[in-house]
Every structure is written in structure tokens, then in C-alpha cells.
C-alpha positions, 0 to 999 in steps of 0.5 A: 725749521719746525712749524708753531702749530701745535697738534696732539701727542696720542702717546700710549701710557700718558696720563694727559695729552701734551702739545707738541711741535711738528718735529715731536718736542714739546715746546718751552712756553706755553700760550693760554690756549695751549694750556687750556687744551692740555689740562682741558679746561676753560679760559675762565676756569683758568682765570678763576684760579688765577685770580685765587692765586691757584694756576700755575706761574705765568709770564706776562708779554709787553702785549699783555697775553700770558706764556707759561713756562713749561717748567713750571707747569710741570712743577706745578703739576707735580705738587698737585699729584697725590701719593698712592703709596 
């Protein structure tokens, strides 16, 4: 059984560092600490953008902490990205 703790993928050639489990895959939901490590920045900073209806969609829990599906963060991630081309 894989362990819940999250440690950092180095791969060489990403472009951000993604939150992996122990056995290498990255797991399906995120928790707000994840995210805020992944895209580095701060809970408040997310919560600004939440609030300006900028983040990317999260789940509510009945204990009210937030999850974000990994999904939809990359979707997320991928309207933002900007064509080189």
C-alpha cells in the first residue's frame, strides 16, 4: 500500500515540480498545502484568487477543507498557458 506522504517529483525537463506518493504516481485530489507547494505560492494567495473566482475548482468536504482534483488543475493550468507559437 503506498504511503499519503507527498514528497517531490526532481524530474528532469518539468517545468514545475509535481506532488507525488511514495510509489511515483501523482495522486487524484489534491489538499490546499499540496497545491500551494506545487504552483509555490501562499494559502492567502490562493484564497485571493479564490475569492476573485481565479483558482482553479475545488471540492468542498463535509469538514469544510478544500481538495482539488488533479484534472482540473491541469485544465486549469493549461488555459493559462500562453502560445509561443
Amino acid at each position: 500500500m503506498p504511503t499519503r506522504t507527498p514528497r517531490r517529483n526532481n524530474s528532469p525537463g518539468k517545468t514545475t515540480d509535481r506532488l507525488v506518493v511514495a510509489d511515483g504516481t501523482s495522486r487524484a485530489f489534491l489538499t490546499l498545502d499540496e497545491l500551494c507547494i506545487e504552483l509555490q505560492i501562499s494559502r492567502s494567495t490562493f484564497y485571493d484568487w479564490r475569492a476573485k473566482r481565479k483558482a482553479p475548482r475545488c471540492l468542498t468536504l463535509p469538514n469544510g477543507k478544500l481538495r482539488i482534483r488533479r484534472a482540473d488543475l491541469d485544465t486549469w493550468l493549461n488555459a493559462r498557458s500562453e502560445d509561443t507559437a
